[in-house]
VODO-626434 format. One record per atom (N, C-alpha, C): x, y, z. Coordinates in steps of 0.1 Angstrom, whole numbers, plus 5000, padded with zeros to 4 digits. Layout:
% VODO-626434
XYZ...
This chain:
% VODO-626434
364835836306363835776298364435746283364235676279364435606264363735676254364135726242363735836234363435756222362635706216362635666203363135766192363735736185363735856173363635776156363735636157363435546149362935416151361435396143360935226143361035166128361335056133361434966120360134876126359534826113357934736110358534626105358334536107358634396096357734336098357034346084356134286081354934406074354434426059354034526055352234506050351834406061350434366061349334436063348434356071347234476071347334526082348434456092348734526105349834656103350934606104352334656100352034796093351634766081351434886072350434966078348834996078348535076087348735136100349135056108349335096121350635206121352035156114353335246113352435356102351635376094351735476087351035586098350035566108349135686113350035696126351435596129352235646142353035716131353735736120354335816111353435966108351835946112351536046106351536176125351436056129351036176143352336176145353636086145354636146151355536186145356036326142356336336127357836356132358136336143359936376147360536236144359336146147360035976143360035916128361335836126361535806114360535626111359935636105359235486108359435456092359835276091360335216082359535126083359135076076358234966073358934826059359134746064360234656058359434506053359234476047359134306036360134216031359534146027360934026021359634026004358634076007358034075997358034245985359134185976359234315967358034385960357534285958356434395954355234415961355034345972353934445983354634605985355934575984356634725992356434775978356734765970356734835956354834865957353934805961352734865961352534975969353434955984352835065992353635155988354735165978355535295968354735395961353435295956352735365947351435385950350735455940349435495941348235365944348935305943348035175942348135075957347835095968348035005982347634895978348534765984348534675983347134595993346734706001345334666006344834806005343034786006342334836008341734906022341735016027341235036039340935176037339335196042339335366040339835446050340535556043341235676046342735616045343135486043344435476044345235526035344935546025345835616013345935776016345235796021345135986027346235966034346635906049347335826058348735846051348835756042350135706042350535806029349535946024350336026010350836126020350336146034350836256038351836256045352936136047353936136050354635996045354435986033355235876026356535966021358135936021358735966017359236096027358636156037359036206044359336166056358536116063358636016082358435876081357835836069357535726063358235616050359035536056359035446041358935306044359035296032358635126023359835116022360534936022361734916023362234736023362834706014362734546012364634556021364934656023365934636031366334626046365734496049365734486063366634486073367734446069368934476078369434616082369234676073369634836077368734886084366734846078366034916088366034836103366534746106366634666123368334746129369234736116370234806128370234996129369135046122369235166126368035166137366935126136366235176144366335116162365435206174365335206182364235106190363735086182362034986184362234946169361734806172361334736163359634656166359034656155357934606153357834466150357334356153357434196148355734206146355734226126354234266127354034126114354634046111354533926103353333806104352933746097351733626096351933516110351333486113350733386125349833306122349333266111348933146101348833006115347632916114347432796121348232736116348932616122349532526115349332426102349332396095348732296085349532156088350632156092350631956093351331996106352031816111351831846125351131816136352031856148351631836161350631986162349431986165348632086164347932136152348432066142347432096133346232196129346032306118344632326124344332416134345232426145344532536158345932586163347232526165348632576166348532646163349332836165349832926158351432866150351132926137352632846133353432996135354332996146355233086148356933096141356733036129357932996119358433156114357633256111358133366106358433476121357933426129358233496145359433496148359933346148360933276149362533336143361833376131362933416117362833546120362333616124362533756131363433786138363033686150363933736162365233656157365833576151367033536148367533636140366633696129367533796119367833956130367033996141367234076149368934046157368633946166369533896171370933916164370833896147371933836144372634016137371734096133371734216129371834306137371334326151370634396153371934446167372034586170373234636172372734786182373334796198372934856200372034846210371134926218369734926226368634906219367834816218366434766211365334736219364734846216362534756223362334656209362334566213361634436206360034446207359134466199357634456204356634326194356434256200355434166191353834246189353934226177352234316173351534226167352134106164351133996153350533936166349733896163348633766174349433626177349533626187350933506192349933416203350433326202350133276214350433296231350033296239350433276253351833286257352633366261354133286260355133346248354633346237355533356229356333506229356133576236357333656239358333606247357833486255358933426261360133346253359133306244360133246231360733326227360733416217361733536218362233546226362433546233363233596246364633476248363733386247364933276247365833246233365533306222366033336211367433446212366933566220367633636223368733606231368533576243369633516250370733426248370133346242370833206236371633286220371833406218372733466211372833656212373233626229373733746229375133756224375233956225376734016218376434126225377934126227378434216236377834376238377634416215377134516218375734516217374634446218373434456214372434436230371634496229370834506245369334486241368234376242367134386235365634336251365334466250363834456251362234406246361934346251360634256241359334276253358534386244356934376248356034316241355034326247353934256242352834366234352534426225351634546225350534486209349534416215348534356203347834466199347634416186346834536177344834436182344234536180342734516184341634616173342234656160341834666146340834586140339734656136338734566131338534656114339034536102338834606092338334646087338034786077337034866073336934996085337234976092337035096101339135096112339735026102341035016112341735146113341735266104342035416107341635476118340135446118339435516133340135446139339935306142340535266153341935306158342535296146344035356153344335506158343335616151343535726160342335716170341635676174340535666185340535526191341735466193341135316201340435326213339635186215339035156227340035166238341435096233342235106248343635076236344935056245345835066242346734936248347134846242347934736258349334706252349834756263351534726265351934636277352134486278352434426282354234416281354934426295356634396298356934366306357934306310359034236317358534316334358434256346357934356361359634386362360234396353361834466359362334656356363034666364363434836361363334826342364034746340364534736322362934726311362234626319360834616314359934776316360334806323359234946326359835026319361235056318361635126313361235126296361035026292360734986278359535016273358635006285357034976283356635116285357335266289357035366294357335446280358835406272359435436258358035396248357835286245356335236238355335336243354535356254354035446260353935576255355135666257355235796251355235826238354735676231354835726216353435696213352535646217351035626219350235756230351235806236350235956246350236056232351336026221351036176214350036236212348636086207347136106207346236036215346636006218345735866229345435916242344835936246344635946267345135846274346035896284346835836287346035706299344435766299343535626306343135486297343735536284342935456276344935386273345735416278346735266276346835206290346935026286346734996301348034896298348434926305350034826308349734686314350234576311350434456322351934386320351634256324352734176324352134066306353734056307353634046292352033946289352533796297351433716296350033746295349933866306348433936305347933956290349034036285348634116271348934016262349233916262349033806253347533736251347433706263346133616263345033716262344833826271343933936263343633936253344433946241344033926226343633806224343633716225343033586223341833556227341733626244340333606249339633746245339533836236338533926230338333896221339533876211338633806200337633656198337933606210337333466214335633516217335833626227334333716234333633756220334233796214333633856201333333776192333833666192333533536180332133446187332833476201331233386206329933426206330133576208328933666204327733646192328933616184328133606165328033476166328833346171328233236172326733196177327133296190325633316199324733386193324533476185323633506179322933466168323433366158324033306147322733156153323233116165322433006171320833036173320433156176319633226179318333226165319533236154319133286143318333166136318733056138318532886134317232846143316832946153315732876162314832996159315333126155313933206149313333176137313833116124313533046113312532926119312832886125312232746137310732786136310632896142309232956151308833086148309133166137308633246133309033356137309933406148310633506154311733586144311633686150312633776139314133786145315233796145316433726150316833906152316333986144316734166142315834176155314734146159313834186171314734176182314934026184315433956192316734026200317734026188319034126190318934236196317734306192317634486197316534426208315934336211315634356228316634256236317734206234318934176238319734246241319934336235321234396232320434586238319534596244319134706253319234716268320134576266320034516283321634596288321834676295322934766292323934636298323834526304324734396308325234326294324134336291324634316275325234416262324634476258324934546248324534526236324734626230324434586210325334536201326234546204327434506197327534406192328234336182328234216180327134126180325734146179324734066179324334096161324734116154324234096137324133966131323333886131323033776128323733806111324233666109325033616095325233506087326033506077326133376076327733316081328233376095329133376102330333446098331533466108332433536108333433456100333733556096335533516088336733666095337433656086338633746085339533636089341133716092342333686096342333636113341733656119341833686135341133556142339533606138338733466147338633356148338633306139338633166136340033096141341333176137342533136142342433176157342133246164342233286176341633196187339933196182340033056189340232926193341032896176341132776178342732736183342832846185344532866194343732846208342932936212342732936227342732746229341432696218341332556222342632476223344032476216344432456214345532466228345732586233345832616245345832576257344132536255343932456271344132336271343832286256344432126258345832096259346532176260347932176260348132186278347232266284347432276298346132196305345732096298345231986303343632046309343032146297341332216305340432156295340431986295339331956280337932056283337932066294336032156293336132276290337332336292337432466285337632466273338332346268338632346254337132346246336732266249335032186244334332296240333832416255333732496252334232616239334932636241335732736229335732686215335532516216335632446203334032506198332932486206331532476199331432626197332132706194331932856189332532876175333632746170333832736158332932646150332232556156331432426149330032476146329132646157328432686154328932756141329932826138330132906128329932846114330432686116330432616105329432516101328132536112326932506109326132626100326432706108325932856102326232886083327032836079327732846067326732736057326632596067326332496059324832536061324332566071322632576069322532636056323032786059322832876050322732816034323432726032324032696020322732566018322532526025321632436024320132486024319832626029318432666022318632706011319732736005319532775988319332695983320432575983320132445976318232355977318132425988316832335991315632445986315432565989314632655979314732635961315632605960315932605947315332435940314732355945313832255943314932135941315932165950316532055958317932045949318032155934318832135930319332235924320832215922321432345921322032345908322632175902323432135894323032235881324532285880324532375862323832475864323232505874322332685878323232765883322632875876324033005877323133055892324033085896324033175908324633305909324033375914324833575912325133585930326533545932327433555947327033685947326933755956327633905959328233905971329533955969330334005975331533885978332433885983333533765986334633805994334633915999335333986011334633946024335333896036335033866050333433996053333934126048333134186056333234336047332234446047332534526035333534626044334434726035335034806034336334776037336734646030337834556032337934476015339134476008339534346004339634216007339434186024340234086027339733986031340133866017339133756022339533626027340633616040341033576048339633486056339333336054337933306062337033316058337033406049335233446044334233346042333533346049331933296048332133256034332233356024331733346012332233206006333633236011334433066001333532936006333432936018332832826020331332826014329932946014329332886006329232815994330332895987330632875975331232765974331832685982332432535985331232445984330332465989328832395995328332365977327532515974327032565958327632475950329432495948330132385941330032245941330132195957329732055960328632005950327532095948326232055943326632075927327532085920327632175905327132285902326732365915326232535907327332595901327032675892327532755887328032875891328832925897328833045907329533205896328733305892329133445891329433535899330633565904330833615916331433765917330833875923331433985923331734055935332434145935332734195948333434305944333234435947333534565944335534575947335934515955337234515960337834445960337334265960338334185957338834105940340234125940340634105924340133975921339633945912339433815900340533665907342033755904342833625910342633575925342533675935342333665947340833535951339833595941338933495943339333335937339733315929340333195919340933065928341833225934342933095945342733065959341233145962340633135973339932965975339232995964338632885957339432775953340732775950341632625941342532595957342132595966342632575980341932395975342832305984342332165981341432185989341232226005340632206014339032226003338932335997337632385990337432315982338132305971337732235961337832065959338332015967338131865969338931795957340231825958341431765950340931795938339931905932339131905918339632045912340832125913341132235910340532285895340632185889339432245876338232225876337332185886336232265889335832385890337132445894337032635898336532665887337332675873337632675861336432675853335432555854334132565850333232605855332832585874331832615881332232795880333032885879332833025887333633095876333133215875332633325866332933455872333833525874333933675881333433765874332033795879331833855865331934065874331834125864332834275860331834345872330534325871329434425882328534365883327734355894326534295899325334275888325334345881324034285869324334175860326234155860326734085849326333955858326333975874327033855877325333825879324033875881323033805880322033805868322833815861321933825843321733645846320433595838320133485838319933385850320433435862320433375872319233315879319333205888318133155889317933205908319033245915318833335924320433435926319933505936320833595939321633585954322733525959323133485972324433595975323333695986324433825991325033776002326633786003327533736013328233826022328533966013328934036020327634186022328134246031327334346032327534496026328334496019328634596007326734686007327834836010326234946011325334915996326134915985326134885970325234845964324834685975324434655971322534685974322534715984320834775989320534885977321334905966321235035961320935005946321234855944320734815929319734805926319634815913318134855904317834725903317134665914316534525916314934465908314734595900313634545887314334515877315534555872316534565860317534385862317334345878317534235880316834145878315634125884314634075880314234045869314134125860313634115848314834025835315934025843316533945836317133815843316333825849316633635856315833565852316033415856314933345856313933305868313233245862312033255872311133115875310933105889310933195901312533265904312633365905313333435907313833435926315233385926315433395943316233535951316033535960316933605965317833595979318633535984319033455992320433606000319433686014320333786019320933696032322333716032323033666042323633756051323133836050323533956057322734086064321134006059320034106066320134266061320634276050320934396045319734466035318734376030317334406025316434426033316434426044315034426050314134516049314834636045313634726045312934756028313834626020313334666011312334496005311734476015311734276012310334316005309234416011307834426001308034455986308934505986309234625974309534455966310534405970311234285964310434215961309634125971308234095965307534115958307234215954306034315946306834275936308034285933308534295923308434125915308434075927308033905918309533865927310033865936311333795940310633685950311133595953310933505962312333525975311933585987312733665994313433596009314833546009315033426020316033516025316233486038317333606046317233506060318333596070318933456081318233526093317733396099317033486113315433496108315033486099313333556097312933436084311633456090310633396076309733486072310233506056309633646049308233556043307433596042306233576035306733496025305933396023306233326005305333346000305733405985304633425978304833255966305433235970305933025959305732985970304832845969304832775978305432665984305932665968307232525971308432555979309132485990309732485993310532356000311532295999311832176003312932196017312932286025313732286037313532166045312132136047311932056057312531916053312631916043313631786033314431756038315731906040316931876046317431796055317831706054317931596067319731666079319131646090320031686101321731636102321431466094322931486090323731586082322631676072323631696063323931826069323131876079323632046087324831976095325431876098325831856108327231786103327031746086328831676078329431806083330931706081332031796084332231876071332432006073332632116064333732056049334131966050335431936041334531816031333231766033332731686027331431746020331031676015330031716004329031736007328231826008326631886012325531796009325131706013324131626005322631636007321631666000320531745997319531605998
């Protein structure tokens, strides 16, 4: 059997970096290196300061940094010492192009396995950990071959990370399952059993499930696709209880008691973001139109077009509570991370309300307990957002220091992320310094138990999925005309 006794990581992300730090922490006979081309991400995970946010991770990576564990911009030495190698680098959709948009761009995958190849010395497990498409271990593979050397011998599995941020520690010591996809040859098993015995140290050995590489490729594509359709599906649900007076929280929990169904994933929002879904299924679509399944594609397509209805409704009851206009009105964002107990605002819902808000000239004050000032800036000076107008950012948005800064004067309040934090503010101390009518616009269903209190207090109280009592009676939704839920996300919101 094949002994690991050192892994090298390339790539020191939100994959890479946690996952090698808690296989550094349970396997403490193995040397694990974690490697960048970016000097000072590695220079962050040197210091006290992680270059991402994740709880427990910093516990993780102090109790064996510098002992089983390092940070390392020297990647050639960490590929020709180690025994396994990690290919844990960005998988970004394409931006121009044949595929545009929904292609995985496998350009840094690519530059992996060439610098392996060309380095790399010795018996090697090759393992892809970044989200790939279909196949693309096969591409590696043909990378490999097409520059062998006499002394170098390279194995390539498939083994996807299934990490959901804010809770990615648990996940990595307690996953749901484990998947090592390899080669059906003596040399493939043999590789896939080495991978294997370094995942039994804590894992039960029912919870890793082996396939053939392809399996474990498309697997990750089709979960996170199950998972994205879920919140689309509930999300659609949520647009037809506002309709008819139904509570979309009711709905979910007598849904989701159906033990065929489950609870999971039914949280009504103002849609998903992160790194994963959005790219994931528009790879699947991408996919089948490549193998010629337009119905399959169509399908997979309207689980992205719900998401980005969900964004623009949302965006379009503020604007339309707000007496049809937004222009020069401060608004207090909270939050601008995909999802709380995460920095990472990869997708986030939030940019795009905040795309919508801008369209109209609000003024946006935006805070978020974890994400930096610049992070939000250049989230926002993307052309796609800001509409060739990068000094818009500049005037329309305001990061302001803490949640009272960011809704001092404000003429509503629009919660994006679900941050505990925020159920916990002194929401008369808010009040009392807004203007008025006073809004409050929850995108995250995270007030509900506090919507009388809110009212009493004088708030005018809007949330997704439900119609809260108005105590104002003006309201112009019904205004909204169906083209404008229905423009393409890249064009202007019009009221």
């Amino acid at each position: 059997m094949v002994v690991i006794k050192k892994i090298c990581c390339i790539g020191a992300g939100y994959v890479g970096g946690p996952t090698c730090s808690v296989i550094a922490q349970m396997c403490k006979d193995i040397a694990v290196t974690v490697v960048d081309v970016n000097a000072e991400r590695i220079k962050a995970w040197n210091s006290n300061q992680l270059p991402i946010f994740e709880p427990g991770l910093q516990e993780v990576v102090e109790s064996c940094r510098g002992q089983n564990l390092f940070f390392s911009t020297d990647i050639d030495k960490a590929i020709k010492e180690a025994d396994l190698v990690f290919i844990s680098v960005n998988t970004p959709s394409k931006t121009f192009g044949i595929g545009k948009g929904r292609a995985a761009d496998l350009k840094y995958i690519e530059a992996c396995a060439r610098r392996i190849a060309e380095v790399g010395i010795g018996n090697k497990i090759v393992v892809e950990k970044s989200t790939v498409p279909v196949r693309a271990a096969e591409s590696i593979r043909r990378i490999f071959n097409a520059n062998t050397k006499c002394n170098l011998n390279l194995q390539v599995l498939s083994n996807p990370e299934f990490l959901a941020e804010g809770t990615a520690i648990k996940d990595l010591k307690n996953p749901d399952r484990v998947l090592i996809g390899g080669d059906e040859t003596p040399e493939g098993g043999k590789a896939i059993q080495a991978l294997k015995s370094i995942y039994e140290r804590w894992v039960p050995e029912n919870k890793i499930i082996t396939t053939n590489t392809w399996s474990s490729e498309l697997s990750k594509l089709a979960a996170n696709a199950f998972l994205a359709q879920r919140i689309s599906s509930i999300n659609s649900i949520s647009a037809l209880c506002e309709a008819t007076g139904a509570d979309v929280e009711e709905v979910a929990h007598a849904i989701g008691t159906d033990q065929r169904i489950g609870s999971r994933f039914l949280k009504a929002s103002i849609g998903f973001g992160g790194s994963c879904f959005q790219k994931d299924v528009l790879n699947l679509v991408y996919l089948c139109e490549a193998l010629n399944l337009p119905e399959v594609a169509r399908y997979w397509q309207q689980v992205i077009e719900i998401n980005d209805y969900q964004r623009r409704r949302f965006a379009a009851r503020v604007i339309g509570c707000l007496f049809n206009t937004v222009t020069d009105k401060k608004i207090g964002l909270l939050g601008f991370a995909f999802k709380k107990n995460t920095g990472d605002t990869r997708e986030s819902s939030s940019i795009y309300v905040s795309k919508y808000l801008m369209d109209e000239g609000a003024k946006l004050h935006i805070f978020d307990p974890k994400v930096k000032k610049e992070q939000i800036i250049q989230d926002l000076s993307q052309t796609s957002i800001c509409d060739d107008d990068p000094d818009r950012v500049s005037r329309l948005v305001t990061v302001a220091l803490d949640p009272y800064e960011a809704c001092k004067n404000a003429h509503a309040i629009v919660i994006c992320t679900e941050w505990d934090m925020f159920k916990e503010l002194d929401y008369e101390k808010i009040y009392k310094a807004m203007l008025k009518p006073a809004f409050i616009f929850d995108g995250r269903r995270i007030l509900d138990s506090l919507h009388g209190k809110l009212q009493h207090i004088g708030f005018q109280v809007e949330t997704i999925g439900k119609k809260v009592t108005e105590l104002i009676p003006f309201t112009a939704k019904k205004e909204i005309s169906r083209m404008d839920l229905q423009a393409p996300a890249a064009k202007k919101l019009k009221i």
